[in-house]
N, CA, C and O atoms as a Tinker XYZ file with bonds, in Angstrom:
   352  protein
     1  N      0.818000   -1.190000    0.000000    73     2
     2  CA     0.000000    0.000000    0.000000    64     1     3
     3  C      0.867000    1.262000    0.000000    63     2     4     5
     4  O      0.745000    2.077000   -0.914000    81     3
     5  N      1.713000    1.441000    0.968000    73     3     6
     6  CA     2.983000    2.229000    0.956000    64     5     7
     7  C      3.292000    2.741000   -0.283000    63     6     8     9
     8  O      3.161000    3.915000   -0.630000    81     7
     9  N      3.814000    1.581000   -1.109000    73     7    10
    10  CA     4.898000    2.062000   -2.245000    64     9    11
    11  C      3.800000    1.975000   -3.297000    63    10    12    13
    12  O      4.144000    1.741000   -4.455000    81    11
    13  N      2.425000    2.152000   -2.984000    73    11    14
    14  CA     1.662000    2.662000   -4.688000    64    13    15
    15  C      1.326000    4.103000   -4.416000    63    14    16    17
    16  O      1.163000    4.911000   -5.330000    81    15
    17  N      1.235000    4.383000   -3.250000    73    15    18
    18  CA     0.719000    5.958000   -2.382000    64    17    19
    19  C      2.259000    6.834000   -2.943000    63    18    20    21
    20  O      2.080000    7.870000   -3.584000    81    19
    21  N      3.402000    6.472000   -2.731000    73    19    22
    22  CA     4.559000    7.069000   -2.928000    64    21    23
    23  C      4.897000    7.023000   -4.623000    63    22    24    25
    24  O      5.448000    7.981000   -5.165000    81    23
    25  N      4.480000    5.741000   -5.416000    73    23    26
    26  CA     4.482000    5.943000   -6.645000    64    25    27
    27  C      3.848000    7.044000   -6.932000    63    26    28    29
    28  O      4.343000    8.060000   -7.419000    81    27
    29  N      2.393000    6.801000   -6.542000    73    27    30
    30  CA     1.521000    8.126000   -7.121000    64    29    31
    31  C      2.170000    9.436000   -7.400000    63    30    32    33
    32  O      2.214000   10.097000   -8.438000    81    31
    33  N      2.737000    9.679000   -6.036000    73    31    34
    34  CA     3.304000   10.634000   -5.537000    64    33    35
    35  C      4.849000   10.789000   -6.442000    63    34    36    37
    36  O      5.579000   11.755000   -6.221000    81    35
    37  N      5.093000   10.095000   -7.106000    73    35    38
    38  CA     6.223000    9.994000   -8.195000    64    37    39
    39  C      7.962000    9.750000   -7.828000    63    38    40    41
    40  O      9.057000   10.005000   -8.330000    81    39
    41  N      7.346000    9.044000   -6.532000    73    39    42
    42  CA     8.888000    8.398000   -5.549000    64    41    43
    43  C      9.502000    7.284000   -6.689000    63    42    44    45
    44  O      8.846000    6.459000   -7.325000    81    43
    45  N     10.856000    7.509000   -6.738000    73    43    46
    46  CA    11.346000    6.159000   -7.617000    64    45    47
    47  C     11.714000    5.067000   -6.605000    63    46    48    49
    48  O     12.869000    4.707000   -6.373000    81    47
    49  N     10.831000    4.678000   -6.144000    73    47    50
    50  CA    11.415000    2.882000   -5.091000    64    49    51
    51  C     12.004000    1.923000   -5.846000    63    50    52    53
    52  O     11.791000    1.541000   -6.997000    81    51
    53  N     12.745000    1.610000   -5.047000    73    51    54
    54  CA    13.640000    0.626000   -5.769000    64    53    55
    55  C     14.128000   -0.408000   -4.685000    63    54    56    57
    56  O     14.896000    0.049000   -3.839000    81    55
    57  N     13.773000   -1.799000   -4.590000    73    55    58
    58  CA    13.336000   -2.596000   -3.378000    64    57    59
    59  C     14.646000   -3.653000   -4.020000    63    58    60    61
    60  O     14.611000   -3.748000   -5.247000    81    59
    61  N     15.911000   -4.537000   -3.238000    73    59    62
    62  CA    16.310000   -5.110000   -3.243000    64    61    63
    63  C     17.846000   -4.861000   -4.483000    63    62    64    65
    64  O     18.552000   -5.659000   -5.100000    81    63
    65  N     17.826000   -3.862000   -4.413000    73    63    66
    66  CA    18.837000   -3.256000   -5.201000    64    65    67
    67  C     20.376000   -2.704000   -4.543000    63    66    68    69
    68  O     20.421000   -1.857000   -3.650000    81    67
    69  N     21.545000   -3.312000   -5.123000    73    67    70
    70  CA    22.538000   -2.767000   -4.194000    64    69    71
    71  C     22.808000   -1.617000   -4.450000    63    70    72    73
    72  O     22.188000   -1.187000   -5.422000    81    71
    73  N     23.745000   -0.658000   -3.798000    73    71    74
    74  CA    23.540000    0.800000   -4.050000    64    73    75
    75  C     25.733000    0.996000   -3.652000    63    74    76    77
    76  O     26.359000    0.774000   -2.615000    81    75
    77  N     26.224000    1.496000   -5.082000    73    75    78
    78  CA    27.497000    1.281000   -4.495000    64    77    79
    79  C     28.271000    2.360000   -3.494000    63    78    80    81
    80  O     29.158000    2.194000   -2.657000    81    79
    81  N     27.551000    3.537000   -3.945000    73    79    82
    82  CA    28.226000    4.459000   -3.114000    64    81    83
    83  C     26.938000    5.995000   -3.030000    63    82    84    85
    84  O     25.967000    5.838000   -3.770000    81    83
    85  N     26.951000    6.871000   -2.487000    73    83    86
    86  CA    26.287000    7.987000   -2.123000    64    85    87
    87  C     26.442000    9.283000   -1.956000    63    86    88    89
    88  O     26.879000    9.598000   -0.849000    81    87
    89  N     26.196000   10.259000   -2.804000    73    87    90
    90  CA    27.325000   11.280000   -2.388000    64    89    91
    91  C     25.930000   12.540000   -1.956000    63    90    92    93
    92  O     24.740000   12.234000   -1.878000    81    91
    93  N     26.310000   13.464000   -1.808000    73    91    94
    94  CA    25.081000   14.941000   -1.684000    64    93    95
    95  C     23.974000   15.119000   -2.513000    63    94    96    97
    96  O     23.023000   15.860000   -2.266000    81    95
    97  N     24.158000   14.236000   -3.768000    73    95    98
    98  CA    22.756000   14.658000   -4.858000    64    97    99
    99  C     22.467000   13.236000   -5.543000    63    98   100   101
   100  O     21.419000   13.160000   -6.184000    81    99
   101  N     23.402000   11.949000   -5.465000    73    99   102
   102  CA    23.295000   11.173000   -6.442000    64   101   103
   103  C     24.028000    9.778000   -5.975000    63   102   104   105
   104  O     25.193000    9.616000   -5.613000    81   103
   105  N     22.917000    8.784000   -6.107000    73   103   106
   106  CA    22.838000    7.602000   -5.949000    64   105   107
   107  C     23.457000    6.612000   -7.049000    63   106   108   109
   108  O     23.061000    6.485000   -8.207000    81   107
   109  N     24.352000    6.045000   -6.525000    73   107   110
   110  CA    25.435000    5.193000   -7.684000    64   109   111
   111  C     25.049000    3.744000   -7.255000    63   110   112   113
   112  O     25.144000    3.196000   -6.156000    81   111
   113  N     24.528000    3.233000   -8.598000    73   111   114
   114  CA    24.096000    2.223000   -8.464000    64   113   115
   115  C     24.874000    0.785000   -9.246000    63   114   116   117
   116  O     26.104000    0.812000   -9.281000    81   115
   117  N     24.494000    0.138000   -9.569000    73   115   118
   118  CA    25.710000   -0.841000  -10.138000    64   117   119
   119  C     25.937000   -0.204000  -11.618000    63   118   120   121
   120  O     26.936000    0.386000  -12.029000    81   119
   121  N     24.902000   -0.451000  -12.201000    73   119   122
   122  CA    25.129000    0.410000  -13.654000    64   121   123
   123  C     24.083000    1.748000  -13.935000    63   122   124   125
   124  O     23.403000    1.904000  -14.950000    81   123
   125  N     24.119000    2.261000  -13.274000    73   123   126
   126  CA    23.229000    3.707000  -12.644000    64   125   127
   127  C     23.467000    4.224000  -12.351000    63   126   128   129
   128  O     24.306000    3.897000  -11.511000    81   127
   129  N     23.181000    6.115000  -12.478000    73   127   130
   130  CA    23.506000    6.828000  -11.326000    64   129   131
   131  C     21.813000    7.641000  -10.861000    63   130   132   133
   132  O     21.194000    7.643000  -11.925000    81   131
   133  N     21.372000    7.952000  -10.323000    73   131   134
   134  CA    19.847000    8.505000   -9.776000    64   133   135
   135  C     20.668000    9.925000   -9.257000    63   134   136   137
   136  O     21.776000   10.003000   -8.726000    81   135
   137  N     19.702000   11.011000   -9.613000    73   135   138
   138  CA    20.399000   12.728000   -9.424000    64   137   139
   139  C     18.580000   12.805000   -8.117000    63   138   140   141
   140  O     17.385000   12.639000   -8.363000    81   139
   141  N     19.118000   13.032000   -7.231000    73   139   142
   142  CA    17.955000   13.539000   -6.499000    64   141   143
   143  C     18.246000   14.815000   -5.295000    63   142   144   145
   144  O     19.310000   15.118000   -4.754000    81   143
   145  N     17.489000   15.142000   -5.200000    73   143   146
   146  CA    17.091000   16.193000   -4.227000    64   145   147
   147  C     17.249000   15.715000   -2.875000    63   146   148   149
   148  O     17.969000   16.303000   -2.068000    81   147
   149  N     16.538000   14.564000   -2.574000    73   147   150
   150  CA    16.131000   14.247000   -0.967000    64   149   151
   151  C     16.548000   12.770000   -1.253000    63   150   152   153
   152  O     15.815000   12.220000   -2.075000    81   151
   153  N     17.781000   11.843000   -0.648000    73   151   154
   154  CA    17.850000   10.610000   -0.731000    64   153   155
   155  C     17.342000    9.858000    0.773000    63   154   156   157
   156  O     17.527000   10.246000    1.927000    81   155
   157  N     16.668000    8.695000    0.283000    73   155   158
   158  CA    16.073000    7.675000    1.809000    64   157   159
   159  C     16.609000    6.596000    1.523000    63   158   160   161
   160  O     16.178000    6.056000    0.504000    81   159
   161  N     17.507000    6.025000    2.141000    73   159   162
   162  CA    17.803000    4.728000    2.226000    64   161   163
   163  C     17.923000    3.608000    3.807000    63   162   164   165
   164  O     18.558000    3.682000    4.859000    81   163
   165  N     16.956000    2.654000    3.229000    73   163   166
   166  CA    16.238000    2.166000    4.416000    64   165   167
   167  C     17.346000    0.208000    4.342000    63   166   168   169
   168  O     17.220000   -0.581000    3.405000    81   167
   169  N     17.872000    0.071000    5.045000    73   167   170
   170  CA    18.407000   -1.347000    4.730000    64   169   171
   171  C     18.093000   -2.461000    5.717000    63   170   172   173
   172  O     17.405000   -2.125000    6.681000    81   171
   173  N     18.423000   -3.543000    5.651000    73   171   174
   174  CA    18.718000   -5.170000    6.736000    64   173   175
   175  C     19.747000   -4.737000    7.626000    63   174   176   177
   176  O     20.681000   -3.957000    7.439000    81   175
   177  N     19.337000   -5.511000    8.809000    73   175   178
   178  CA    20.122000   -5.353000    9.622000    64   177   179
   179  C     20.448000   -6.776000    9.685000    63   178   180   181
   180  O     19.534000   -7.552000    9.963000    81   179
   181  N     21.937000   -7.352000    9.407000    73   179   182
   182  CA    22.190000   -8.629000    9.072000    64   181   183
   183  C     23.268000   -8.492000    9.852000    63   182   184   185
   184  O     24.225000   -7.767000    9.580000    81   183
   185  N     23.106000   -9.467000   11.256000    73   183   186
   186  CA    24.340000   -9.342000   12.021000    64   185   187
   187  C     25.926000  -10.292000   11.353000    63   186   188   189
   188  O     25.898000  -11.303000   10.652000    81   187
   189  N     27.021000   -9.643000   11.795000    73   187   190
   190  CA    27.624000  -10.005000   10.719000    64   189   191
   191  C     28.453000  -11.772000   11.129000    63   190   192   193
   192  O     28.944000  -11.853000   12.255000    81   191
   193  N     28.563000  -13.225000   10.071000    73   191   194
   194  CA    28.758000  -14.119000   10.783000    64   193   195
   195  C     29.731000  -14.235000   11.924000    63   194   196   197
   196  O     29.546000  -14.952000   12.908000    81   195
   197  N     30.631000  -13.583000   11.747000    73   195   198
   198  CA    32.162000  -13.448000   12.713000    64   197   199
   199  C     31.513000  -12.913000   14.009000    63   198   200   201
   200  O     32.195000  -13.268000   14.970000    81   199
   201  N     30.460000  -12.201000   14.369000    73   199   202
   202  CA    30.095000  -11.530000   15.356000    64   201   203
   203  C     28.902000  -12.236000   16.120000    63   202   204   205
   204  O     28.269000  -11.963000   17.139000    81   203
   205  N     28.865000  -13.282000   15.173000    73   203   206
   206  CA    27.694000  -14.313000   16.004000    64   205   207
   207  C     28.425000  -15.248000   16.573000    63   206   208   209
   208  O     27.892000  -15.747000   17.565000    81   207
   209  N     29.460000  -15.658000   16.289000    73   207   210
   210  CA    30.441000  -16.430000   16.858000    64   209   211
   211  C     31.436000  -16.215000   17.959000    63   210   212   213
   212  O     32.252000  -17.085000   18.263000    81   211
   213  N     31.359000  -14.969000   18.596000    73   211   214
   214  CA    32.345000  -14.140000   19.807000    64   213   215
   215  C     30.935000  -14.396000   20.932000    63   214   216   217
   216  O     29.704000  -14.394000   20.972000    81   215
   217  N     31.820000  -14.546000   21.526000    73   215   218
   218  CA    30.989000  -15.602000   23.111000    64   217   219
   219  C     30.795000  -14.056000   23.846000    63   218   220   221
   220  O     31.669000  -13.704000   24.637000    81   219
   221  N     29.775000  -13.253000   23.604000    73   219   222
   222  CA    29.276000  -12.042000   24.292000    64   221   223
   223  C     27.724000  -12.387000   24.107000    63   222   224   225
   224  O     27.180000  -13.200000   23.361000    81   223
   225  N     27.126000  -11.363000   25.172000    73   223   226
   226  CA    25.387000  -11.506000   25.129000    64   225   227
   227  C     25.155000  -10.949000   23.223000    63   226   228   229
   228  O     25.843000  -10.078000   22.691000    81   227
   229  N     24.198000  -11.618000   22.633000    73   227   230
   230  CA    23.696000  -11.244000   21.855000    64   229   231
   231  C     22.228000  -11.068000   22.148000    63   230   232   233
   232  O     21.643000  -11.484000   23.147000    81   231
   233  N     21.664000  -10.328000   21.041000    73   231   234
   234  CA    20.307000   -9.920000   20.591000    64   233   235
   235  C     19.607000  -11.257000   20.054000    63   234   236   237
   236  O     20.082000  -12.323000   19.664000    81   235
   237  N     18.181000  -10.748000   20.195000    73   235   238
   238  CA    17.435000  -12.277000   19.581000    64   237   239
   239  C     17.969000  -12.551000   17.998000    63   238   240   241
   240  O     17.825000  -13.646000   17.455000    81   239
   241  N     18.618000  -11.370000   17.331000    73   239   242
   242  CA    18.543000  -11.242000   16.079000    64   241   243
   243  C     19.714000  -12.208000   15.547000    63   242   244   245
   244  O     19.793000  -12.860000   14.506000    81   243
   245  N     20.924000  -12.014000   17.037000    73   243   246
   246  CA    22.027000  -12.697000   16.478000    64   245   247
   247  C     23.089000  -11.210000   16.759000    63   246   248   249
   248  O     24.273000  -11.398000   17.042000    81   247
   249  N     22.696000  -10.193000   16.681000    73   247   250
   250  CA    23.979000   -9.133000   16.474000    64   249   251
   251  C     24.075000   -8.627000   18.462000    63   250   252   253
   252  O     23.285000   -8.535000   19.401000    81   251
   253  N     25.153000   -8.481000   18.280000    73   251   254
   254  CA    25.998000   -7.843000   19.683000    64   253   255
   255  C     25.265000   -6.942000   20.728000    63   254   256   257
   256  O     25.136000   -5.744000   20.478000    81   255
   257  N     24.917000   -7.321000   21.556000    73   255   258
   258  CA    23.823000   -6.546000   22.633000    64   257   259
   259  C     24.770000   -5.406000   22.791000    63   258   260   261
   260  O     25.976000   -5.575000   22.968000    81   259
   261  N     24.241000   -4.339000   22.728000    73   259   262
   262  CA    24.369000   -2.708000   23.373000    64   261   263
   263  C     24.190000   -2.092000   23.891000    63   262   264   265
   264  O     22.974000   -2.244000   23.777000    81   263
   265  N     24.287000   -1.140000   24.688000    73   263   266
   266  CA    23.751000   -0.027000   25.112000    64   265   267
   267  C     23.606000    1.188000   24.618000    63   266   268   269
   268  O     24.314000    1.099000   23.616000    81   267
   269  N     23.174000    2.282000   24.621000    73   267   270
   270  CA    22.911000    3.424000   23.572000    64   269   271
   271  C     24.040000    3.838000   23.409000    63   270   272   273
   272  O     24.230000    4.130000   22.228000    81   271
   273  N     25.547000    4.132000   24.540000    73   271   274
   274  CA    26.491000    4.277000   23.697000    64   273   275
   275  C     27.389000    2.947000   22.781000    63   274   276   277
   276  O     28.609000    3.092000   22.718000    81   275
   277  N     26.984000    2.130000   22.337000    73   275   278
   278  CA    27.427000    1.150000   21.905000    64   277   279
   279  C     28.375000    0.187000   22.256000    63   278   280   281
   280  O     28.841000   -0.711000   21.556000    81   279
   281  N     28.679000    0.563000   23.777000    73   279   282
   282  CA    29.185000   -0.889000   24.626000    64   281   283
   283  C     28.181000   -1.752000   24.591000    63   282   284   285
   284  O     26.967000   -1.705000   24.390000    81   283
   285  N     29.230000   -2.797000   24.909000    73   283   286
   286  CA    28.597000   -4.590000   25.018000    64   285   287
   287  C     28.260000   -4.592000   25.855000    63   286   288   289
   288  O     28.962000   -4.155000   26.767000    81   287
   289  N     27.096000   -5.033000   26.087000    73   287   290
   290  CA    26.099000   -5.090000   27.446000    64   289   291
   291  C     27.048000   -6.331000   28.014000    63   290   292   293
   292  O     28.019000   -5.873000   28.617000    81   291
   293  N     27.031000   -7.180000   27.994000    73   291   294
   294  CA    28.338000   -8.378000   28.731000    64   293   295
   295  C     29.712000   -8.005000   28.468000    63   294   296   297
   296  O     30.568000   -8.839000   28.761000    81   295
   297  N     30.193000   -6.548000   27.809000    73   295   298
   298  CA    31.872000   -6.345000   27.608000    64   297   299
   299  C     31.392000   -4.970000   27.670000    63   298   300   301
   300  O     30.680000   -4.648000   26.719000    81   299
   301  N     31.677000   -3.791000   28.846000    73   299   302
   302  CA    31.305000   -2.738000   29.132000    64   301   303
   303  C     32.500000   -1.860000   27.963000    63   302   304   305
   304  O     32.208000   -0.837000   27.344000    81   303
   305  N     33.678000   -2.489000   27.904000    73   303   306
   306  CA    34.801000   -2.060000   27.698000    64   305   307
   307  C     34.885000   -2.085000   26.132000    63   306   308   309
   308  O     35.655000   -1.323000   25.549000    81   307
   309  N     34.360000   -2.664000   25.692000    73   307   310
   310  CA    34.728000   -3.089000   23.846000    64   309   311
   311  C     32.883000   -2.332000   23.326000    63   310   312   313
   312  O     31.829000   -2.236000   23.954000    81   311
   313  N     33.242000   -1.998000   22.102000    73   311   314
   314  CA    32.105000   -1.114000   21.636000    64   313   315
   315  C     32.063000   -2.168000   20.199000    63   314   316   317
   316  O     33.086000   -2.698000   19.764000    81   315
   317  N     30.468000   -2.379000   19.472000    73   315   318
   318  CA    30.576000   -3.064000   19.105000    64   317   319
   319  C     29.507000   -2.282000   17.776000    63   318   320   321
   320  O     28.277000   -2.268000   17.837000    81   319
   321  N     30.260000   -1.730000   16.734000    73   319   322
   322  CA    29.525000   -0.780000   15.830000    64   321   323
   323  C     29.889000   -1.587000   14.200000    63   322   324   325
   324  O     30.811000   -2.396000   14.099000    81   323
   325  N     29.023000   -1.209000   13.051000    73   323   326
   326  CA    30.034000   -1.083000   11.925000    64   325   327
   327  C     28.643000   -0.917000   10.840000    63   326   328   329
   328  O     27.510000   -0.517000   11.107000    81   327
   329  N     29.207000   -1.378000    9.564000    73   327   330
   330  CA    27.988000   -1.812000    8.933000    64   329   331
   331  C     28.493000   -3.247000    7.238000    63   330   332   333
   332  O     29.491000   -3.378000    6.530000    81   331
   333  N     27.075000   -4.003000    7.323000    73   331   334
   334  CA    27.729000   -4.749000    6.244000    64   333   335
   335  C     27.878000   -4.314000    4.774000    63   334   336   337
   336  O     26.946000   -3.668000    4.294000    81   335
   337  N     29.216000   -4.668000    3.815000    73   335   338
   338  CA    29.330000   -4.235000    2.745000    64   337   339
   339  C     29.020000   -5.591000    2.038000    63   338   340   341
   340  O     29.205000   -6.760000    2.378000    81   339
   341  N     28.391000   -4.909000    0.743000    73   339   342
   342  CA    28.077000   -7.046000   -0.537000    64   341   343
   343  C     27.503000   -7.763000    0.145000    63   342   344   345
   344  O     26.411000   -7.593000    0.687000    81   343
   345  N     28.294000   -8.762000    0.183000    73   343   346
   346  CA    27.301000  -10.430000   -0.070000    64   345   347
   347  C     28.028000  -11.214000    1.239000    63   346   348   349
   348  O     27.708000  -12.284000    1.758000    81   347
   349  N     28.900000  -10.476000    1.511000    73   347   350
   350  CA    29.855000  -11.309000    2.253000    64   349   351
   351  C     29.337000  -11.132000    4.060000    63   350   352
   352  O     29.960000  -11.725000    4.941000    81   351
């Protein structure tokens, strides 16, 4: 329902698409570039495998329990941030 209200509205959605890089006006896409005004990019939160495997409290999800400043709720001392790049 969302994305026919935002079509209308003449949003270009683009659902499951990798996006290689981002700069102030323009979205670089694998063989694309998109020139926009206002960019939204909404992604997965895919905890990463190496980080499901370190013996700390995790989340139901699988990724590294936190606190709002991003210490390890079971490792007060180690901060546990990043984000995933590709496939890997």
């Amino acid at each position: 329902m969302a994305a026919r209200v935002l079509a209308r509205r003449g949003v270009d959605l683009r659902t499951a698409t990798a996006v290689h890089s981002i700069d102030s006006s323009t979205v670089h896409l694998g063989d694309e570039s998109i020139e926009a005004g206002t960019i939204v990019l909404t992604s997965g939160i895919v905890p990463n495998a190496a980080a499901v495997t370190i013996p700390v409290e995790h989340d139901r999800r699988g990724r590294i329990a936190v606190d709002g400043c991003m210490r390890g709720r079971s490792h007060p001392h180690g901060w546990a941030l990043g984000e995933r790049r590709g496939n890997a």
